[in-house]
ZAMARGU-4260 file (C-alpha; in steps of 0.2 Angstrom, whole numbers, plus 5000, padded with zeros to 4 digits):
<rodrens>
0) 5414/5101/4549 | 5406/5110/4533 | 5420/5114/4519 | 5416/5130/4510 | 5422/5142/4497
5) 5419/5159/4493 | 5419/5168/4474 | 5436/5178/4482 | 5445/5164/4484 | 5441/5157/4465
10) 5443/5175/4458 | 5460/5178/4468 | 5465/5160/4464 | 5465/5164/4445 | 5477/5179/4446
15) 5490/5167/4454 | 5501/5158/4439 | 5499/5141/4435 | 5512/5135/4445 | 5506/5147/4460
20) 5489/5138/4456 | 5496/5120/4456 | 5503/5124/4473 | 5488/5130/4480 | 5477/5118/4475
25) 5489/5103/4481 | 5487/5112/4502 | 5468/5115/4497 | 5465/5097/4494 | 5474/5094/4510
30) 5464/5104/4520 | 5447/5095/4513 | 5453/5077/4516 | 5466/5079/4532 | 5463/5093/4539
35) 5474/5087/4555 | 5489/5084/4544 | 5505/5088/4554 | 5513/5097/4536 | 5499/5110/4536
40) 5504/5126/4543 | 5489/5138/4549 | 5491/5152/4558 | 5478/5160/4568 | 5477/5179/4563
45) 5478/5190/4578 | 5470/5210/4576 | 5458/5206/4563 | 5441/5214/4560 | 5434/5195/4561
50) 5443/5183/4576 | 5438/5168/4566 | 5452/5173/4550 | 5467/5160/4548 | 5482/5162/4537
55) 5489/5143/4530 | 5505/5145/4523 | 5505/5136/4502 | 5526/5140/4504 | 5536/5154/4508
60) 5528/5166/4498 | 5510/5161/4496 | 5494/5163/4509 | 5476/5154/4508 | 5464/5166/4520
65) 5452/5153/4530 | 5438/5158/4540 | 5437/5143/4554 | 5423/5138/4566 | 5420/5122/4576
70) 5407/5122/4561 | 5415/5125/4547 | 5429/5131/4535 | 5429/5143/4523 | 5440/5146/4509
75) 5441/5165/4507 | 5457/5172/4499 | 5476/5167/4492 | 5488/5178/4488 | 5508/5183/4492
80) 5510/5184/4510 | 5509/5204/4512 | 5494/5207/4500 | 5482/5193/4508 | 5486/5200/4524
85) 5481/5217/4517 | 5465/5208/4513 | 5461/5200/4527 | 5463/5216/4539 | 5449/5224/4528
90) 5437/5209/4528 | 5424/5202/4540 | 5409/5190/4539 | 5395/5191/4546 | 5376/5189/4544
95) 5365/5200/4539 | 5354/5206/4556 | 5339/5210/4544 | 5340/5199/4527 | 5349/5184/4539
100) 5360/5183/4525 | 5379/5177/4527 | 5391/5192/4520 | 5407/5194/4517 | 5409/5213/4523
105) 5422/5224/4518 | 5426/5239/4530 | 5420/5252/4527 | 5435/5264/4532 | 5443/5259/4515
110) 5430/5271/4506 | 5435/5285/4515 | 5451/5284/4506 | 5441/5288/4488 | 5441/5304/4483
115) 5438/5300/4463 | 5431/5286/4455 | 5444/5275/4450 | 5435/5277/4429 | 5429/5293/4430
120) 5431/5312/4432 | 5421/5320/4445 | 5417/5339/4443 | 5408/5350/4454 | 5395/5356/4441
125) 5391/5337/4437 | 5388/5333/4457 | 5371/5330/4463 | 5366/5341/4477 | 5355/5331/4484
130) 5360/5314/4491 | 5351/5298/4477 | 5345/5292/4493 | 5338/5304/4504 | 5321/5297/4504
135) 5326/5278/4510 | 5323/5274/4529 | 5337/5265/4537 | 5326/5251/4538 | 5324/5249/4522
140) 5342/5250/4517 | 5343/5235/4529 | 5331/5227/4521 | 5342/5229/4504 | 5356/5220/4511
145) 5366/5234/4515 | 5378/5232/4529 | 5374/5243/4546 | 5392/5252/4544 | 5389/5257/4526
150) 5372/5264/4530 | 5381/5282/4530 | 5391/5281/4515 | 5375/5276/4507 | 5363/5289/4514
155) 5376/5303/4508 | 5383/5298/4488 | 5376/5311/4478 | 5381/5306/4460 | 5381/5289/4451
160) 5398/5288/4446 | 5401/5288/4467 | 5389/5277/4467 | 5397/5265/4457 | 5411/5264/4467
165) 5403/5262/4483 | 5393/5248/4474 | 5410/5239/4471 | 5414/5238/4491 | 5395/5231/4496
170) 5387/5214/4494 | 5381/5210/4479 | 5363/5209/4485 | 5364/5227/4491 | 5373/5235/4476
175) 5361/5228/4464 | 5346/5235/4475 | 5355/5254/4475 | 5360/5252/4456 | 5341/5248/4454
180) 5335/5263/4463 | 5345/5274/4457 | 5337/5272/4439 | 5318/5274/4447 | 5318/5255/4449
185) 5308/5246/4462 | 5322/5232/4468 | 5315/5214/4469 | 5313/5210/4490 | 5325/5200/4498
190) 5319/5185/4505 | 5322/5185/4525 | 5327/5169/4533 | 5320/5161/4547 | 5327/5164/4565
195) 5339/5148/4568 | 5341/5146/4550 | 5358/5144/4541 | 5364/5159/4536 | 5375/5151/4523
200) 5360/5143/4515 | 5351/5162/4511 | 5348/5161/4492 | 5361/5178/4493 | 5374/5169/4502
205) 5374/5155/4490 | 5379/5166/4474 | 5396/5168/4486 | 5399/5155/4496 | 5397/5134/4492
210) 5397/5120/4501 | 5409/5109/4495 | 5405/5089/4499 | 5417/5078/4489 | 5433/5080/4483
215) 5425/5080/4465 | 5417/5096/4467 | 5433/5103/4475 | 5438/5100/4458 | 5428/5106/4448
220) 5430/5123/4458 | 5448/5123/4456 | 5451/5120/4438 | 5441/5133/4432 | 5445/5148/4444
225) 5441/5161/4430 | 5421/5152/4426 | 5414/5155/4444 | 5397/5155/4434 | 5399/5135/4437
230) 5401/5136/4454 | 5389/5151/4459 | 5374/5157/4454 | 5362/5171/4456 | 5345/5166/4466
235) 5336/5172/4451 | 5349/5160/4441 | 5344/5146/4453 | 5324/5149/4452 | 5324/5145/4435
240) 5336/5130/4434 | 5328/5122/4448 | 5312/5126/4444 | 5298/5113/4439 | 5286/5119/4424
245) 5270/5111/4418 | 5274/5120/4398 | 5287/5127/4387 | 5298/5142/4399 | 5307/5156/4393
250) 5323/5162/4401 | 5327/5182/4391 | 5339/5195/4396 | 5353/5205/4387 | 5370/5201/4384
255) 5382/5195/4398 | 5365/5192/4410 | 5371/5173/4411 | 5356/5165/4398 | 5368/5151/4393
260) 5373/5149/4408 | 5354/5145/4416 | 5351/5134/4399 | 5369/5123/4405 | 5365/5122/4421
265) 5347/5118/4420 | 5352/5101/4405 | 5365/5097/4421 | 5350/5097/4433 | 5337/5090/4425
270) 5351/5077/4419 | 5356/5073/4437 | 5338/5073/4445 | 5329/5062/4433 | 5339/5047/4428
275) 5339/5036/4414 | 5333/5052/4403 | 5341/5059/4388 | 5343/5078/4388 | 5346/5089/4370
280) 5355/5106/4373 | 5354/5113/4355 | 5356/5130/4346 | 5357/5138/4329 | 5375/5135/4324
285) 5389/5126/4324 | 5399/5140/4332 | 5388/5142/4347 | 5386/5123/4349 | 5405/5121/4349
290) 5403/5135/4364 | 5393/5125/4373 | 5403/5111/4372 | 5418/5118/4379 | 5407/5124/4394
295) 5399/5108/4398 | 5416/5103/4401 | 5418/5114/4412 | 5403/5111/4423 | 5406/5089/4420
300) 5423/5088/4418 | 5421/5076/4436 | 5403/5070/4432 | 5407/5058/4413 | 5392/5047/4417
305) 5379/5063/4416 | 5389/5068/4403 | 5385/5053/4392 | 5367/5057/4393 | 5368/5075/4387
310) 5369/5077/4369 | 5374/5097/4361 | 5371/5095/4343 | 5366/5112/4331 | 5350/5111/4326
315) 5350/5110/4306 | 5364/5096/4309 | 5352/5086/4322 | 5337/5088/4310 | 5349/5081/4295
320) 5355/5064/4308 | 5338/5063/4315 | 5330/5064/4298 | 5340/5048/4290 | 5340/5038/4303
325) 5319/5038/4305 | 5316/5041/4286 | 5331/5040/4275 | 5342/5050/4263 | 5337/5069/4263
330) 5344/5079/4249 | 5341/5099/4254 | 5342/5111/4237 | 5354/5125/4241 | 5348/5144/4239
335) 5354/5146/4221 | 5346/5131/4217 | 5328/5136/4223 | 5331/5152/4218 | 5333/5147/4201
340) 5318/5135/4202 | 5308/5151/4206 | 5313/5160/4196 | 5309/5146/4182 | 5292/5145/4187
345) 5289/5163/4185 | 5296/5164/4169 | 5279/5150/4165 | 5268/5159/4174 | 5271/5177/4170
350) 5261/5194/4174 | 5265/5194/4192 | 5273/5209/4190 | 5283/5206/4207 | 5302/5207/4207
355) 5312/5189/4209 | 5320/5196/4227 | 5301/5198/4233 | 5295/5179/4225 | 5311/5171/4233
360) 5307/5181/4252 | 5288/5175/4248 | 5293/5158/4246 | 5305/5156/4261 | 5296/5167/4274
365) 5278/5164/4271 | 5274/5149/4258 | 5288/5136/4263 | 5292/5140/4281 | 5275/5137/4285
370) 5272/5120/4273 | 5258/5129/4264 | 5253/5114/4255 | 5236/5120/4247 | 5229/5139/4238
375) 5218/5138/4252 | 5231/5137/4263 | 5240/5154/4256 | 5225/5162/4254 | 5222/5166/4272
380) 5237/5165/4278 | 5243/5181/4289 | 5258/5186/4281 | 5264/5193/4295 | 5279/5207/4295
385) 5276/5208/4275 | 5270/5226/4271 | 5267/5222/4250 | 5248/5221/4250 | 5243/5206/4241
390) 5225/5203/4236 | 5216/5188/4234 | 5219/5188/4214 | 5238/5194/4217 | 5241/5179/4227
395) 5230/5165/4216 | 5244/5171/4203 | 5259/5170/4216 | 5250/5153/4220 | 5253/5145/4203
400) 5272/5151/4202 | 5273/5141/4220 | 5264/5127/4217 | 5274/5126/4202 | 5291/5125/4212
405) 5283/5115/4224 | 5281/5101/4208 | 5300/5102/4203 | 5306/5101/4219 | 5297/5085/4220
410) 5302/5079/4203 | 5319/5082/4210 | 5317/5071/4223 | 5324/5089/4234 | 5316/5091/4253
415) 5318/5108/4260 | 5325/5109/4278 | 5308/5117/4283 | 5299/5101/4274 | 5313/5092/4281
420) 5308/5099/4301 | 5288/5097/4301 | 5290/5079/4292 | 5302/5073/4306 | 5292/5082/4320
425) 5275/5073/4314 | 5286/5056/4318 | 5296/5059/4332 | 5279/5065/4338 | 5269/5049/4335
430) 5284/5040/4344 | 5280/5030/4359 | 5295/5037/4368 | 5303/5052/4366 | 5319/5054/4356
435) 5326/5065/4371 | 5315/5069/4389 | 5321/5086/4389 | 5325/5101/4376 | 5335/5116/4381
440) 5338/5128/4367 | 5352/5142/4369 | 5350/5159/4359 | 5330/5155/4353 | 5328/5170/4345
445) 5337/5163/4329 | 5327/5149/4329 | 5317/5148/4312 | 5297/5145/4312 | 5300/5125/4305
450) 5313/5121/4318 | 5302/5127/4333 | 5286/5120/4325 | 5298/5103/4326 | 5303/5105/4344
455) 5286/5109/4350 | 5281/5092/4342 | 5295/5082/4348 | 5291/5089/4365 | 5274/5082/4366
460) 5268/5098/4381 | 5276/5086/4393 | 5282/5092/4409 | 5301/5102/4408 | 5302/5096/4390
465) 5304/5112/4382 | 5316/5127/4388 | 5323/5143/4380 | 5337/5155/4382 | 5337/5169/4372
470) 5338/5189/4367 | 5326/5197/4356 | 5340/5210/4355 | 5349/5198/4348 | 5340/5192/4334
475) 5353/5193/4318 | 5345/5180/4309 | 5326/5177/4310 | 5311/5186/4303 | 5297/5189/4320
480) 5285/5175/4321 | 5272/5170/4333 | 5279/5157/4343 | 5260/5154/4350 | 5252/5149/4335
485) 5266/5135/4335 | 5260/5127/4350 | 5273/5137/4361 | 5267/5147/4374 | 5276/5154/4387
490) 5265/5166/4396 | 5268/5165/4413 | 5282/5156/4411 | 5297/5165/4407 | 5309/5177/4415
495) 5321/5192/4412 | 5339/5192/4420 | 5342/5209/4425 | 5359/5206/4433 | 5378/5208/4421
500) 5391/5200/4423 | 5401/5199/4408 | 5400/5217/4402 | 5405/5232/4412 | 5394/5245/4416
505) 5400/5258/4407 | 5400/5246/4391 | 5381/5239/4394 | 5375/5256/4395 | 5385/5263/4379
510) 5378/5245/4370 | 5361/5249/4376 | 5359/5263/4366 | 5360/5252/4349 | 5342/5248/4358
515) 5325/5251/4364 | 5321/5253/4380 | 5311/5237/4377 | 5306/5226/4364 | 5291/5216/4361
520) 5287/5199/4351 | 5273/5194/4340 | 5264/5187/4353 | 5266/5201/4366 | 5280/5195/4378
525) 5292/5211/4382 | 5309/5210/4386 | 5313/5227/4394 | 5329/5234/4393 | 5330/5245/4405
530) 5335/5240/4425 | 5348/5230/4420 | 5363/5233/4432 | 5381/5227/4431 | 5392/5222/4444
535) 5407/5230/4440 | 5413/5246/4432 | 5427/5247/4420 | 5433/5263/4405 | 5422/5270/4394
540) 5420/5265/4378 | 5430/5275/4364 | 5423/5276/4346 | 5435/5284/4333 | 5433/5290/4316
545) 5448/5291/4307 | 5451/5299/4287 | 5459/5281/4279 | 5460/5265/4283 | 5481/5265/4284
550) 5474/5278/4300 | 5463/5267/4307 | 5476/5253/4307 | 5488/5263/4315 | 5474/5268/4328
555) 5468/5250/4332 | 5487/5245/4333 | 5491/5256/4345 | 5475/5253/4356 | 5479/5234/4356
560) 5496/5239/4361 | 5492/5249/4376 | 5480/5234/4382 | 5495/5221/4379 | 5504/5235/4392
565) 5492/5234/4405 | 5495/5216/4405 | 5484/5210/4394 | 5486/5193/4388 | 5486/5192/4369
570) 5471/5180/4371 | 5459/5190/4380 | 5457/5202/4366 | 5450/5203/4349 | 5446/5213/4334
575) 5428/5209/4324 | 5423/5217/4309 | 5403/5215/4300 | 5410/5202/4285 | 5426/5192/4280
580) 5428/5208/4266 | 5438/5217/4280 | 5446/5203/4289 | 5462/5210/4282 | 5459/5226/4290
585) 5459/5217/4307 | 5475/5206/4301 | 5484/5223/4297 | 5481/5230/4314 | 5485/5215/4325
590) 5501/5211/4316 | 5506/5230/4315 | 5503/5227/4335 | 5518/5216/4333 | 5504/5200/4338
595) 5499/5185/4331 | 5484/5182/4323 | 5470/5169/4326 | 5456/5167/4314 | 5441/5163/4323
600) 5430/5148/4315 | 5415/5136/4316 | 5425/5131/4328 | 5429/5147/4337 | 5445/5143/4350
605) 5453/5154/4358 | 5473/5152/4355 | 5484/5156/4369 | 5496/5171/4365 | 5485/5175/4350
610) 5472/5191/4348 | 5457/5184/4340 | 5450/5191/4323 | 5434/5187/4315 | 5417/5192/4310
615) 5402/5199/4322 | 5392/5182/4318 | 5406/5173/4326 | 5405/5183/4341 | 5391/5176/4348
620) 5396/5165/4363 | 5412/5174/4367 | 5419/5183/4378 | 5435/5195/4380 | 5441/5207/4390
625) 5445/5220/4378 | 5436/5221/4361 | 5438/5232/4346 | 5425/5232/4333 | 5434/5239/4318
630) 5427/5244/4299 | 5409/5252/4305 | 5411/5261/4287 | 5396/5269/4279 | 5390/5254/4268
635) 5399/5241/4278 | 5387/5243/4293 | 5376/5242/4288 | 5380/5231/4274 | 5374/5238/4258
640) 5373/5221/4250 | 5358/5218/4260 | 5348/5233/4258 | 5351/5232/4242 | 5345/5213/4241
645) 5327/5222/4249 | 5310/5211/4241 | 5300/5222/4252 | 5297/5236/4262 | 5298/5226/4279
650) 5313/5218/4272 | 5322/5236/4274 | 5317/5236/4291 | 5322/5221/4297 | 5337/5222/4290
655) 5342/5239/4301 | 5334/5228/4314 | 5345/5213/4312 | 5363/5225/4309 | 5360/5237/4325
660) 5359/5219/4334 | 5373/5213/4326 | 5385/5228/4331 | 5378/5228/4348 | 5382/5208/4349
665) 5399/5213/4343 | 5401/5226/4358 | 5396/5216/4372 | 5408/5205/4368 | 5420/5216/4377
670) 5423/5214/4396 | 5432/5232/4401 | 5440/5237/4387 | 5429/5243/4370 | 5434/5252/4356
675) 5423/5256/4340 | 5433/5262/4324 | 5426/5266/4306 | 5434/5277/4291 | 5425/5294/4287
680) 5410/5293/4280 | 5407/5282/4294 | 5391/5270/4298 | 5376/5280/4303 | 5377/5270/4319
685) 5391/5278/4325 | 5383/5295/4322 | 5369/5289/4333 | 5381/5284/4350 | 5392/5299/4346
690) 5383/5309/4358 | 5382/5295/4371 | 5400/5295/4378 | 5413/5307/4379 | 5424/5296/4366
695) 5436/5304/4354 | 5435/5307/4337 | 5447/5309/4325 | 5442/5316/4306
</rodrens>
């Protein structure tokens, strides 16, 4: 007999407290291993939907829903007695007659009951007259995924906020297809399984239900009831973690569309399938390493022998280990340092005329992040995304400043970390065998021309070497570059994840708005924003603009307060602001919430019955059900500092770039809950979503 369990039974499993949780697991462990045990108590369910439910009793209070064949049994559903049998009365599973997918089908008599979205306030002048899917066959619907009984309901919502709530009572499958539609979007065919064929083995039944063969894997299920992204995945997920590629591939989406979670579980397959191979999962800082760490745990907290073959390192840190163990001591110069070098050999080599912002912007995006080693070199260079026009006589000038500073560093015995990159990718290159099989690398888009010019050559074009997760919307750090003219070309290889499930939808499409409907790299791959669908609803966002900062302390306080009411955990919540200048402003409001205070970190933990504070940059990675992103002050975001620092007219635009993504990072940090405060005058990125949801605003 087959041992399965569904995403219901996880998610309802992590509502229970942890001594609920421990009690529920102990019977559940039970029924895997002795399932003819004389002390388990199951109960078959009489006037059910489904004839196949059973009710197991955990103690007095506490029931596990099963569903039981000759076949098979399913964990479905725990909760106190009366509301898992609430549960159960409105649930069926069945398979699909069209997609020959298995569902679990809530019936649909339970939407009769809605007369208002449960998040929004329906009004007869917003109402669409005309039903959103008139124009869809029957047949077609089926072939969507939507269950026969919910054809009707379907054929009849005439506005999307009822179509949001309808979305939450249908199969995943199918409410992605409607949400799809409903934005003029073709929806992505549903594979149709053979007759005969498992429906529990359909690519859509598997992001819902698992087989679970050992006890190990039981576990691993159990521990973590809140991370079902380590026991289910989307088929589009699964395509690209399973999947075998003869060249560097490219996995994009926007926030909460599970990137990371397709870079971890593709280093776990390729580390399980091929053995005796080393696999590098790397990113751009420490912060988001630690991150990945703490969900590796998650996914090989039973598996220590994989574990010992995957390594998560940042990059600069692995380039700095890597680089003294195959050539020796590496002294990097600091900023200051090298600005003060150039600034030295300008002084000897003067009538540039340029300003020392733009020779030290030269130097570090153009001259020395692509090793320009000879005039001939700089000369034809395409200095791409730099809008000061320099002719050939211009840059001979510039050339002798650089090569200048190109003498002192060497006289100083310094190495630059991009010096540092290509000398070490040229010898791990040249290496019989690699230094790891297999590179995965979580939020690309912040990965600097030197270090993917190293993992390109430490990657050799072999098969699956190379892999990427990342965000062109999220780029905070990095100037555009052509990752093609590196050796990295992922044409035909890469994929856009279209499906949220971290962010609400009311919150993805507010943070949206920050964006483009698409956005393009140097070498022509687009990311389009638009068709992204979430799979849940939630509040709209609220931004607020108050007089002073004593009133937006006040304000944030009392919105943490009302979230710590709705039951809340202190944890699940917290408060970023653009730089560690108006860190106090977040202390101020938490503590005048009468919480405690965590200070996020390098090491970014999440302390139990504390609200996190911190800056955007720390953001990255996390993930809370209620965010407030406080301080959005005129000058703050974005920050002055860096316009001012502006060396040239693309500078200026990169940097409006980089701080719209910076905020919307910040934002999609939140789960259901997002609020957006500033002091009047407050950031012209405010002014832009003020007309994008019906928030208040307070002057």
């Amino acid at each position: 007999m087959e041992f399965r369990i569904a995403d219901t039974f996880t998610g309802s499993l992590a509502k229970l407290t942890a001594q609920e949780q421990k009690a529920v697991k102990i019977t559940v462990f039970e029924l895997q291993t002795n399932r003819e045990s004389s002390g388990l108590r199951l109960h078959k369910l009489e006037k059910t939907r489904d004839p196949n439910f059973w009710s197991v009793s955990v103690n007095m209070d506490i029931r596990i829903i099963v569903h039981k064949t000759d076949a098979s049994m399913l964990l479905c559903y725990v909760d106190h007695h009366d509301k898992a049998y609430e549960w159960v009365q409105r649930r069926k599973i069945e398979t699909h007659p069209n997609t020959g997918a298995a569902q679990l089908v809530e019936i649909r008599e339970t939407f009769q009951e809605i007369t208002v979205p449960k998040y929004t306030e329906v009004t007869n002048s917003v109402l669409r007259k005309t039903p959103l899917f008139s124009n869809k066959s029957d047949e077609e619907l089926l072939g969507f995924g939507v269950p026969p009984e919910w054809l009707a309901d379907v054929k009849n919502v005439n506005d999307e906020d009822l179509l949001l709530e309808l979305c939450d009572h249908l199969p995943g499958e199918a409410a992605e297809a409607l949400l799809d539609l409903a934005v003029g979007k073709k929806p992505q065919l549903i594979s149709v399984s053979v007759g005969g064929a498992d429906p529990f083995e359909h690519p859509d039944a598997k992001r819902r239900f698992r087989i679970v063969h050992n006890i190990e894997e039981l576990k691993q299920a159990l521990d973590f009831p809140l991370d079902k992204w380590s026991v289910f995945l989307h088929p589009q997920q699964r395509e690209f973690v399973e999947r075998e590629f003869n060249g560097a591939a490219r996995v994009s989406g926007s926030a909460g569309t599970g990137k990371t979670i397709v870079a971890l579980h593709r280093a776990v397959y390729l580390a399980k399938k091929y053995h005796d191979t080393r696999v590098l999962l790397t990113t751009f800082s420490e912060p988001l390493a630690n991150a990945l760490r703490n969900k590796l745990k998650v996914l090989l907290k039973h598996s220590p022998r994989i574990a010992e073959r995957l390594e998560i390192d940042p990059i600069y840190e692995l380039g700095m280990r890597l680089y003294k163990s195959n050539v020796g001591k590496c002294i990097i110069p600091k900023d200051s340092d090298l600005r003060k070098l150039i600034e030295d050999a300008a002084q000897e080599n003067p009538g540039h005329g340029l300003k020392k912002r733009f020779l030290f912007s030269e130097w570090t995006q153009v001259v020395d992040a692509w090793q320009l080693n000879t005039w001939e070199e700089y000369r034809d260079v395409a200095r791409l995304g730099r809008k000061t026009r320099l002719p050939e006589n211009r840059r001979k000038i510039l050339w002798d400043i650089f090569e200048n500073v190109r003498k002192k560093l060497k006289e100083k015995t310094w190495v630059t970390q991009s010096e540092m990159f290509v000398k070490l990718g040229n010898i791990l290159s040249a290496k019989k065998n690699p230094v790891y099989d297999f590179i995965i690398v979580d939020e690309s888009q912040d990965i600097d021309i030197p270090q993917l010019r190293f993992l390109a050559l430490a990657a050799a074009k072999r098969p699956n070497a190379l892999f990427f997760a990342g965000d062109l919307g999220q780029r905070i750090f990095q100037q555009p570059f052509s990752w093609k003219s590196l050796g990295v070309d992922i044409r035909g290889r890469s994929k856009t994840l279209k499906v949220n499930y971290r962010t609400s939808h009311q919150i993805r499409s507010f943070a949206d708005k920050l964006l483009g409907p698409e956005i393009s790299d140097v070498d022509g791959n687009t990311e389009e924003r638009k068709g992204v669908v979430s799979v849940f609803n939630g509040p709209k966002p609220e931004v607020t603009v108050l007089p002073s900062i004593d009133a937006e302390i006040d304000n944030v306080a009392d919105w943490l307060q009302e979230r710590i009411n709705e039951n809340l955990s202190p944890h699940e919540l917290a408060v970023f602001v653009r730089s560690e200048a108006e860190l106090d402003r977040a202390k101020q409001a938490v503590e005048k919430a009468g919480q405690s205070v965590n200070n996020l970190t390098n090491v970014v933990e999440l302390v139990q019955e504390k609200i996190s504070i911190g800056t955007m940059h720390l953001a990255k990675g996390l993930e809370f059900k209620g965010v407030a992103v406080i301080a959005c002050d005129d000058e703050i975001v974005p920050l002055q500092q860096r316009i001012e620092s502006v060396g040239d007219d693309a500078d200026l635009e990169e940097i409006y770039n980089t701080e719209r993504h910076l905020l919307y990072v910040a934002c999609t940090r939140a789960r259901d809950h997002l609020l957006i405060t500033g002091v009047e005058p407050c950031s012209e990125f405010l002014d832009d979503l003020k007309n994008e949801i019906n928030g208040k605003f307070v002057l």
